[in-house]
N, C-alpha and C positions, 0 to 999 in steps of 0.2 A: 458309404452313402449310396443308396439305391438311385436313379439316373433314369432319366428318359419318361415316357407315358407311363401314367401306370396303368393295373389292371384293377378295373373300379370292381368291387366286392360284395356284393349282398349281405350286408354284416349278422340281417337277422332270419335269414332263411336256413332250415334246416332242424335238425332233430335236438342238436344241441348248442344252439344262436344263442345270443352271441357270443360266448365262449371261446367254444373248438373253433367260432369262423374269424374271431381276432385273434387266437393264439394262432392258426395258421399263417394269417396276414401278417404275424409278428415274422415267425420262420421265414417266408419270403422274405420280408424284408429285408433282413439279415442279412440273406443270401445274397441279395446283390438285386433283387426286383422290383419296383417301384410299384406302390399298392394305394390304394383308397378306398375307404370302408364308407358303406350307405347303411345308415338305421337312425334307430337311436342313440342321438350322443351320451345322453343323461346315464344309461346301460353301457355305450361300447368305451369313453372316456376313462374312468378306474381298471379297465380291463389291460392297457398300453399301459407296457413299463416306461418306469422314464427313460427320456433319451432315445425312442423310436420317434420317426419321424415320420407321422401316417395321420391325411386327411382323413376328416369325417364331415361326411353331408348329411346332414338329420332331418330325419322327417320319425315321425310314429307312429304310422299307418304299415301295418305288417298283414301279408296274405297267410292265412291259418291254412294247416294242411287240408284241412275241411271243408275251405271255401270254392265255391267254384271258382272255373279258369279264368273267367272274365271279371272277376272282381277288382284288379289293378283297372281295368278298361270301366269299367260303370262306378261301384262302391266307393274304388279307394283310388283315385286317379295318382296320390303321393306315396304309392307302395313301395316301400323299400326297393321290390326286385326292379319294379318297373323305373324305379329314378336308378337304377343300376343300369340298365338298357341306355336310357338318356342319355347317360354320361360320354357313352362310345359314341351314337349318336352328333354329339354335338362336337364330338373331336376334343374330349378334355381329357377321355382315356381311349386307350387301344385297343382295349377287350372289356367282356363281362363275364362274373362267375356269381354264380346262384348255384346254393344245396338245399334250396327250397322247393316250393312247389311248381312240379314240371311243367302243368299247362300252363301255371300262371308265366312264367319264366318265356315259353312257348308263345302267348299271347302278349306279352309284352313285348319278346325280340320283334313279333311282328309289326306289331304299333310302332314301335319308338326306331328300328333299322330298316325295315319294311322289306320284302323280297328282292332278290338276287334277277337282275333280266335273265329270259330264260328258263327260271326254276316255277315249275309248277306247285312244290310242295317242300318245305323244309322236314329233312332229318336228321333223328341223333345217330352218331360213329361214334364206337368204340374201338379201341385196341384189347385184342383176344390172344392170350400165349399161347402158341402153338408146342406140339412137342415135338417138332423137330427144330427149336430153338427160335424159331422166327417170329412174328405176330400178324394176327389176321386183323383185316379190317372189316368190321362188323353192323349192318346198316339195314334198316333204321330198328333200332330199340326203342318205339314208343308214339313218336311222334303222329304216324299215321295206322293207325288199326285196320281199314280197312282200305284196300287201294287199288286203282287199274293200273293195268299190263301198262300205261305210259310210264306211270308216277316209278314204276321199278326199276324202268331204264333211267329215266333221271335221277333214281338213288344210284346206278350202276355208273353216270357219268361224273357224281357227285366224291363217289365214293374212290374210284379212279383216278380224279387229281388229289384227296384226301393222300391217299398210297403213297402216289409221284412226290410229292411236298415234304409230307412226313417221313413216310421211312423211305424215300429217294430210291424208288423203285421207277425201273425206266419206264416197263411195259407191263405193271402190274396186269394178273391173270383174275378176272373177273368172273364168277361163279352165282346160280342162283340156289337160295335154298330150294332143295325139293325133297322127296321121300325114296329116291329113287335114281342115276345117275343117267337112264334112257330116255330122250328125247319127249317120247309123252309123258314120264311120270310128272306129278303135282298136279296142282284142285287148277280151277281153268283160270285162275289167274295167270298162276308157273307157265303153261302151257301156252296163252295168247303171249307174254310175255319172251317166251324162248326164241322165237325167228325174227323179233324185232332184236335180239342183241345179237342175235347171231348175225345180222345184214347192218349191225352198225360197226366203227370203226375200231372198238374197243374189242382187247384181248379178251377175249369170251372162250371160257374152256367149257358151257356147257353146264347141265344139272352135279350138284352138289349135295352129298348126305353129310350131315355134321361132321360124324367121324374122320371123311375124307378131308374136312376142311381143317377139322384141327389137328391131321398129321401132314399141312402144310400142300397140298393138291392144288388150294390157291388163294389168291393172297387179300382179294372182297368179296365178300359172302353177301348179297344181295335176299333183303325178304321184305313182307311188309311188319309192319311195326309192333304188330301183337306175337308175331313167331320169332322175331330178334331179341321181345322183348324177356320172354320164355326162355329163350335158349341161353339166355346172357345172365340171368337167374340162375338157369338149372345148371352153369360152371362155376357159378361162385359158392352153390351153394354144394356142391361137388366136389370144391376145393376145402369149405369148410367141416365137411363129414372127413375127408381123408386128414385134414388136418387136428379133428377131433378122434379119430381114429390111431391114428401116430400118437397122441399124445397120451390116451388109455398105455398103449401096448409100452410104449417106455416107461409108463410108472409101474408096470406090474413089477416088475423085474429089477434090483438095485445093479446087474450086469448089462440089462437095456439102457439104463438110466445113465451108467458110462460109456458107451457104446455111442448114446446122443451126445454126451458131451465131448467125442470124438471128432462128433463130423458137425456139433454145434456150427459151423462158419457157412457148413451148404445147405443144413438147415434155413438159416437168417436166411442166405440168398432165396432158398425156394420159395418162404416166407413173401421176400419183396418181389418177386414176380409173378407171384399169384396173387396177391391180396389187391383188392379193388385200389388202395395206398398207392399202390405201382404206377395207375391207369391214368387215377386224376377226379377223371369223369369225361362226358359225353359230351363232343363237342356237335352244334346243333350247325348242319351245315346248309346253305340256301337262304341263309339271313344278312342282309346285308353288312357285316361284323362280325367280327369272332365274339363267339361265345360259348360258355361249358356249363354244363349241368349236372353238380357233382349230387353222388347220392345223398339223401334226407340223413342219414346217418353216418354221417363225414365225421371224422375227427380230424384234431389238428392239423395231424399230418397227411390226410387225405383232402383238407383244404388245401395246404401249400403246393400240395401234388397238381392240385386243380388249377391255381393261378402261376403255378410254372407251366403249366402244361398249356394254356391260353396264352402266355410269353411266346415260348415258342412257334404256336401255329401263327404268330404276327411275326416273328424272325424269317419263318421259312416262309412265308408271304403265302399263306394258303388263301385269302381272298382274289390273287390274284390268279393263279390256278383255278380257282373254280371256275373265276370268269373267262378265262381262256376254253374251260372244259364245258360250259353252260352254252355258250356260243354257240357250238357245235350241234344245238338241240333244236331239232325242230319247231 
């Protein structure tokens, strides 16, 4: 029997609502995690086997991927994602997960949790597999497209406690994207942005080219939200050409084809470390609550991934880290 808060659920956001997003809510459950679904009951209700034991709060107001960001806030004030926000909000759940629409999710955390003292601009982190086994932490994918040299350091202060919390790094090494690893390279944001981190108190290793970052050089990768959002793309879909690529070159051959079924076991593994499934989604940080934004095209299992992975970041008490690390901001 699943125990304690749950993690209230956007039951009808995403590419394949509400399906994948109550079969995933099932798998938690399961598992030992206490869950609550927002949508339609009349849709999410036949979807629960018997014998699961998972609220549902109905409303039938749902944000199309089509709609603008502000439609929970003007059109549709009872929007799924945004009575999703609510919930944490009022203290009935612990977190929120939306695999719906990003702004809307975005404009909602802000309405219904409100900003973090401190934080000038909320963004999305992710966790990025490094190859030298470890994971980077990857900020912001989205949230802000355009942004000043301030808004970078407080992704960098943000991202920081992110590191420390999660993956329980003392003195995480903070890093800025740029084109080039010498002090002037990057467009003049990188550039006004580089001696404000270098004279702040955070491990600052300096400019950053992707490849340095994903053979582990260091541990947040700091950009604004349209070049996070780009680069977070171009490994998934990096991962899905090589893995599209393997899977040709073993069926040519009936000796390749045993060969795979040789090392099938580290196959699955590389599988689950690379596939977006692994990640969860993107936890949105500088809102007053946890919350994640899995991708529009979540399956089951990259729901469950989502609302364990929002478990967590309330286990390791990442709110309270950031507000110790937000402090710190001018």
């Amino acid at each position: 029997m699943a125990k304690g808060l749950p993690v209230a659920v956007d039951a009808m956001g995403g590419d394949h609502a509400p399906e994948a997003v109550v079969a995933g809510a099932v798998m938690a459950w399961r598992a030992g995690q206490a869950v609550e679904l927002v949508g339609d009951e009349a849709r999410i209700r036949p979807l629960l086997p018997k014998g699961v034991d998972i609220a549902v709060h109905h409303t039938d107001e749902v944000v199309a991927m089509d709609e603008p960001a502000t439609a929970p806030l003007r059109s549709k004030p009872k929007a799924s994602v945004r009575l999703t926000f609510e919930r944490v909000a009022s203290g009935a759940a612990c977190a929120a997960v939306t695999c719906g629409h990003t702004g809307a999710a975005m404009a909602s955390a802000l309405k219904e949790l409100g900003m973090m003292p401190g934080v000038q601009r909320p963004a999305l982190v992710a966790l990025v597999p490094r190859t030298d086994g470890g994971r980077l932490v990857l900020l912001d994918l989205g949230a802000n497209v355009d942004v000043r040299p301030e808004l970078l350091c407080g992704f960098a202060r943000m991202g920081d406690a992110f590191a420390r919390s999660v993956l329980e790094i003392a003195s995480p090494r903070v890093a800025l994207l740029s084109n080039g690893e010498e002090e002037g390279k990057g467009n003049d944001t990188v550039r006004a942005a580089y001696p404000l981190l270098a004279e702040s108190d955070l491990n600052f290793v300096g400019n950053m080219e992707p490849v340095g970052a994903m053979r582990g050089a260091c541990d947040v990768l700091v950009c604004d939200g349209f070049s996070g959002n780009v680069m977070l793309k171009t490994v998934e879909s990096t991962v899905e050409l090589f893995g599209r690529l393997l899977r040709e070159e073993i069926n040519r051959r009936a000796s390749a084809r045993f060969g795979a079924w040789l090392i099938q076991g580290a196959l699955r593994r590389f599988r689950l470390r690379t596939e977006e499934q692994a990640a969860g989604g993107a936890v949105l940080l500088g809102v007053n609550g946890v919350a994640v934004v899995g991708h529009g095209r979540s399956d089951a299992v990259a729901v469950a991934a989502a609302i364990q992975h929002a478990a967590h970041q309330v286990e390791v008490d990442l709110m309270g880290q950031l507000r110790a690390e937000t402090a710190n901001e001018p």
